[in-house]
C-alpha positions in Angstrom: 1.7 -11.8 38.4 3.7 -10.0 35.1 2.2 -8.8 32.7 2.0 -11.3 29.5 2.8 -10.1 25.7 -0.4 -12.2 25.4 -2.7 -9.6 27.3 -0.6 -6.7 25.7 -1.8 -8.0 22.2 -5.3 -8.6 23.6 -5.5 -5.3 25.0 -4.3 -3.2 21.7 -6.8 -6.0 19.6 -9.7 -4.5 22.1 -8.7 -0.6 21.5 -8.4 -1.0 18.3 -11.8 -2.9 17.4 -13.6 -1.3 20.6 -15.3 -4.3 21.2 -14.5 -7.7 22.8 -16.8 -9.4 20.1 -14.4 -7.9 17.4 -11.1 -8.5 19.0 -12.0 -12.0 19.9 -13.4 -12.9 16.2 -9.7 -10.8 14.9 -7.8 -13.1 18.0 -9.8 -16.5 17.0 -10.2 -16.4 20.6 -13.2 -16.6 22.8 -15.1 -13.7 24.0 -14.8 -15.3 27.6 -10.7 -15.3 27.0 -10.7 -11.8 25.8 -12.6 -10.6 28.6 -10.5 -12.2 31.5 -7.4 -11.5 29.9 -8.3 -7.5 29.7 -9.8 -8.2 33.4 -6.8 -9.2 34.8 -4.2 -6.6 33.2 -6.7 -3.9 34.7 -6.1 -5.6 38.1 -2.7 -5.6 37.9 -2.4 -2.1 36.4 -4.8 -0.8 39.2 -7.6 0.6 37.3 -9.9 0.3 33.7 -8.2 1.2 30.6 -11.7 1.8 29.2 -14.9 3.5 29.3 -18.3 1.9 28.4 -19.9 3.8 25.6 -22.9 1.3 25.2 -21.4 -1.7 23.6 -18.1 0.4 22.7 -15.2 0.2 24.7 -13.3 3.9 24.3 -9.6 4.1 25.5 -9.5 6.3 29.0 -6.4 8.5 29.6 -4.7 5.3 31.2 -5.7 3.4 28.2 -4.3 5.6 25.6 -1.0 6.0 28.0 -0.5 2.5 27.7 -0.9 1.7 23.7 1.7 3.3 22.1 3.8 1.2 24.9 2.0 -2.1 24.2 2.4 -1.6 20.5 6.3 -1.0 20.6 7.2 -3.6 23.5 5.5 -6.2 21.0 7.1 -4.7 17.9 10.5 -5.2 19.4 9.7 -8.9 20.7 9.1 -9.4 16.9 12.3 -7.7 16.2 14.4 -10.1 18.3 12.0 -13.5 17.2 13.1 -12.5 13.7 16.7 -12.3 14.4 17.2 -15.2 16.5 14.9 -17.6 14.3 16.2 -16.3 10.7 18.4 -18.5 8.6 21.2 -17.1 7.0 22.2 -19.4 4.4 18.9 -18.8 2.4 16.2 -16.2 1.2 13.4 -18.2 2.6 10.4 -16.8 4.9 7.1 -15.2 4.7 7.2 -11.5 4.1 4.0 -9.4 4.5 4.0 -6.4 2.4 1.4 -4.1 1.4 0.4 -2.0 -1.5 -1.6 1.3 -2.5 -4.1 0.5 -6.0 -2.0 1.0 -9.1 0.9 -0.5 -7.4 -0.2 -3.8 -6.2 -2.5 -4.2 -8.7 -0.4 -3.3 -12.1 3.5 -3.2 -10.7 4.4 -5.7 -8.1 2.1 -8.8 -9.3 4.6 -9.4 -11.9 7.6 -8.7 -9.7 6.7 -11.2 -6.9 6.5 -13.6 -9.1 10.0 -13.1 -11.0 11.3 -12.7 -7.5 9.8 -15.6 -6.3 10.7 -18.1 -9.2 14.5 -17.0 -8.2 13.9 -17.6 -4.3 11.5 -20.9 -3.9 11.5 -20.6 -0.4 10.6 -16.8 -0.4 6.6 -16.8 0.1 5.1 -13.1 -0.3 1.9 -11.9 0.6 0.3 -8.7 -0.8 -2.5 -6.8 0.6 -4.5 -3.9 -1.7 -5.1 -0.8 0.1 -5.2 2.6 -0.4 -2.4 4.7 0.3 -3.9 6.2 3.9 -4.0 2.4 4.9 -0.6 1.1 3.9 0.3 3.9 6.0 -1.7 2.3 9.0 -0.3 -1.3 8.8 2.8 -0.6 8.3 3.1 1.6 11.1 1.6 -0.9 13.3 3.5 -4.0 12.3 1.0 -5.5 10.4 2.7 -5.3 7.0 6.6 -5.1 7.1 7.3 -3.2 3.6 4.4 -0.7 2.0 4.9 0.3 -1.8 2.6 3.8 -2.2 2.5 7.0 -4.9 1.1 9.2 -2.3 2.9 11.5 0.3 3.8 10.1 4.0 2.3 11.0 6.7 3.4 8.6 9.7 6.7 10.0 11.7 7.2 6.3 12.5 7.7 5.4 8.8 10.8 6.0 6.8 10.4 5.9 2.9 12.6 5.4 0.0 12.2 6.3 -3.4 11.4 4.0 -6.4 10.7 5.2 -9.7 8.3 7.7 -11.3 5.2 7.2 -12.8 3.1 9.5 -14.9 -0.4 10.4 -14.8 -2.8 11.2 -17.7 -6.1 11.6 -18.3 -8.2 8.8 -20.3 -11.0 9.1 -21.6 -13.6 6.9 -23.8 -12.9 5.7 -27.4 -16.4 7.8 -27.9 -15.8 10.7 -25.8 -15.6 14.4 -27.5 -12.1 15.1 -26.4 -11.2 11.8 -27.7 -9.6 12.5 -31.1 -7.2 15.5 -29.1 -4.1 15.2 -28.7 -3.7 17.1 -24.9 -6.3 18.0 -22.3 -5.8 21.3 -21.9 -6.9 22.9 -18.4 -8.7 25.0 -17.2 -10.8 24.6 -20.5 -11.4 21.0 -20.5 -11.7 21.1 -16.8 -14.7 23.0 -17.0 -16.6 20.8 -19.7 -15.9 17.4 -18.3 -17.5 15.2 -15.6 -15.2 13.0 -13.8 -15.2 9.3 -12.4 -12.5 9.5 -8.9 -10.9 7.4 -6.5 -12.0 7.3 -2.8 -10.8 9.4 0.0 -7.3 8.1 0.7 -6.3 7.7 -2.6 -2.6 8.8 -3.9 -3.7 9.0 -7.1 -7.0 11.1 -6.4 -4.2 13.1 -3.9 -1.7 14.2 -6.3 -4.1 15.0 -8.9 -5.9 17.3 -6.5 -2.7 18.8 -5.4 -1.3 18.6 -9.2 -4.8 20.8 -10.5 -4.1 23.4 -7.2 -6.6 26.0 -7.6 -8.2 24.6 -10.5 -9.1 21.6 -8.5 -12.5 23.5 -7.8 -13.6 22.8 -11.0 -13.6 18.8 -11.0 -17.2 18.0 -11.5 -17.3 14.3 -9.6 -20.1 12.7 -10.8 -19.0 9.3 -9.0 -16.4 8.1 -6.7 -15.3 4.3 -6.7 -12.3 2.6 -4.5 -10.9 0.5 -7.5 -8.8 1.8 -11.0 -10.8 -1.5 -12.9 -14.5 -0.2 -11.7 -13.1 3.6 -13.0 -11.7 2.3 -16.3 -15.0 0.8 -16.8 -17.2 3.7 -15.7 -14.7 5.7 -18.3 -15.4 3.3 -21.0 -18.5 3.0 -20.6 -19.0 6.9 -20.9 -19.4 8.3 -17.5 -16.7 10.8 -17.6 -13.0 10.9 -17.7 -10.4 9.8 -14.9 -6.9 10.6 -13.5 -5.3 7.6 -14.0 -1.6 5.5 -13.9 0.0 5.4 -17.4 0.7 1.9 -15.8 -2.7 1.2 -15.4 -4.7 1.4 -18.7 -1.3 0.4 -21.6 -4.0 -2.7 -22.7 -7.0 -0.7 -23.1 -4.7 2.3 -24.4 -3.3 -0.7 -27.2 -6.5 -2.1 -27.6 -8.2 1.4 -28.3 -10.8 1.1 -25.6 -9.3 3.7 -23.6 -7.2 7.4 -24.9 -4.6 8.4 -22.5 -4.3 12.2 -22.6 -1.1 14.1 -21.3 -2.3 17.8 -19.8 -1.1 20.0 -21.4 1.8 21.7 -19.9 1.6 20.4 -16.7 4.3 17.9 -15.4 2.0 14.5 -14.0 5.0 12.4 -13.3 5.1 11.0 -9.3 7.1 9.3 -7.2 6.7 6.2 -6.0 7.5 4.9 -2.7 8.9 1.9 -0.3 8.0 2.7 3.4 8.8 0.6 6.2 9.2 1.1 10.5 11.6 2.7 11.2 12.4 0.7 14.2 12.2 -2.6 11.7 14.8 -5.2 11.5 15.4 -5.5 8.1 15.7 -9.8 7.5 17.7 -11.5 5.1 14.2 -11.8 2.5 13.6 -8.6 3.0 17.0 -7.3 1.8 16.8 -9.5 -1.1 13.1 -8.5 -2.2 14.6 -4.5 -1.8 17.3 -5.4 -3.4 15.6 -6.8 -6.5 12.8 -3.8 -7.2 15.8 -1.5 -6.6 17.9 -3.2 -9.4 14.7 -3.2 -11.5 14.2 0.5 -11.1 17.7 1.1 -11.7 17.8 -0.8 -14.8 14.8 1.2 -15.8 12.2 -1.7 -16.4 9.4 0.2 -14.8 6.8 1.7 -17.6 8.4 -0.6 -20.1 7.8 -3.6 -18.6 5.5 -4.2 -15.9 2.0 -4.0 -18.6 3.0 -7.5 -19.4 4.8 -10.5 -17.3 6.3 -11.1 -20.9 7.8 -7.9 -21.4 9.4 -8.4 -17.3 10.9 -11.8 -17.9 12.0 -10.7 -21.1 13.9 -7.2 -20.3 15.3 -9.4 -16.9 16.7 -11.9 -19.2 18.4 -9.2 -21.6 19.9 -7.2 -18.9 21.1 -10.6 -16.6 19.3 -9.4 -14.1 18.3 -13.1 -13.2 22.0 -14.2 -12.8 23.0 -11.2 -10.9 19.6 -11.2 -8.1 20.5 -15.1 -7.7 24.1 -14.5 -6.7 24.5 -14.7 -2.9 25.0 -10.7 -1.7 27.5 -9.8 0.9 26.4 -9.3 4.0 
């Protein structure tokens, strides 16, 4: 009997989750169907591609052999379903895509939605992760386009740069470095608590990386994984953050929140689009690259995206509509 793509996906579900409960809850299968697929691929491989660890199931040396296979044989079956199923007289489909915080929480909510009120039949899904993760699912297949501000890790990724953001430090309406103008390291460094992102953050990454040996002097007093929870905690008066000049423009116009620059130090960062490098780029998916690449060229990024107004209004002005609607030559 051949090997199915069925058992191949069961089999990377099971390595990845190290438990048949897991993978048949992430499978909607039954435990029972889980178990005598991964049964039967052993048989016809000729030996386990586990070991028991109590209820875990660890990859062997056969077992980690095989899943970088398993995970590229089905990442090109999806390559060919997508080009033989695509049409190609319309931007219609689902794409997946993922995002890192201040990205998919501040930036591409408004742009998915312009995009989408050009494309009807364009559906796109967004996941929220932290950089280290959009990393993961991309790499895997999960999530066909990731949109991150930290570095790139993955050989299997290839990334493309978008536009720059810039970093600053905020701080409380009531905090004593409030009515300053600059924060002004190591000085301020040494005489402020601070509110940070998880592990895996870009933004908690470059800022490390940015500080370089003054990083040693961040008193953390509390770590949270989401830039609304640390704009609160700020506001609130827990400490000051690193934050996206994208993220806080409301508070900053509201007053809630000062945004200070550090003083001479350059904060600006890139941001990125990863994908596979083995991906089949689809008609959608050119489209939706095409459009954030004519909105970063057209330099709509820190003007615009606070505000689904201030998007619809700058795309307007600059005919950006007319021209992303236009059929592109292929």
């Amino acid at each position: 009997m051949a090997i199915t793509f069925r058992q191949l996906e069961i089999f990377i579900a099971v390595a990845e989750t190290q438990q048949v409960t897991r993978a048949s809850k992430k499978l909607l299968l039954t435990q029972s169907a889980v178990s005598m697929a991964l049964g039967e691929l052993e048989n016809q491989l000729g030996g386990p591609l586990f070991d028991r660890h109590g209820r875990s199931l660890l990859l062997n040396d056969r077992g980690r052999y095989l899943l970088p296979l398993s995970k590229a044989i089905l990442h090109q079956v999806a390559n060919i379903e997508t080009i033989l199923t695509e049409q190609q007289d319309t931007v219609a489909g689902v794409l997946e895509i993922v995002a890192s915080s201040t990205i998919g929480n501040y930036v591409l909510p408004y742009l998915i939605g312009a995009f989408m009120r050009l494309h009807p039949e364009a559906h796109i899904n967004m996941l929220v992760v932290n950089t280290m993760t959009a990393e993961k699912l991309v790499a895997t297949g999960q999530a066909d386009l990731g949109f991150v501000e930290g570095d790139i890790n993955v050989d299997s990724l290839v990334a493309t740069s978008w536009f720059e953001d810039e970093l600053g430090i905020i701080v409380s309406a009531n905090h004593k470095l409030a009515d300053r103008a600059t924060f002004i390291i190591p000085d301020d460094l040494k005489e402020t608590s601070w509110v940070m992102r998880e592990e895996g953050s870009g933004t908690a990454e470059i800022f490390t990386k940015k500080l370089g040996r003054y990083a040693s002097l961040l008193k953390v007093v509390t770590k949270t994984g989401h830039t609304e929870a640390i704009k609160k905690a700020v506001e609130s008066g827990v400490g000051a953050a690193c934050l996206s000049m994208l993220t806080v423009c409301r508070e900053a116009e509201e007053g809630w929140l000062k945004i200070l620059p550090i003083e001479g130090m350059d904060m600006s960062r890139q941001l990125w689009i990863i994908q596979h490098k083995d991906k089949i780029i689809t008609r959608l998916m050119a489209e939706f690259l095409r459009f954030c690449e004519v909105v970063a060229e057209n330099h709509l990024g820190r003007e615009c995206l606070s505000s689904p107004w201030k998007l619809q209004s700058l795309l307007a002005k600059s005919k950006l509509d007319k021209d992303l609607s236009s059929p592109t030559s292929k």
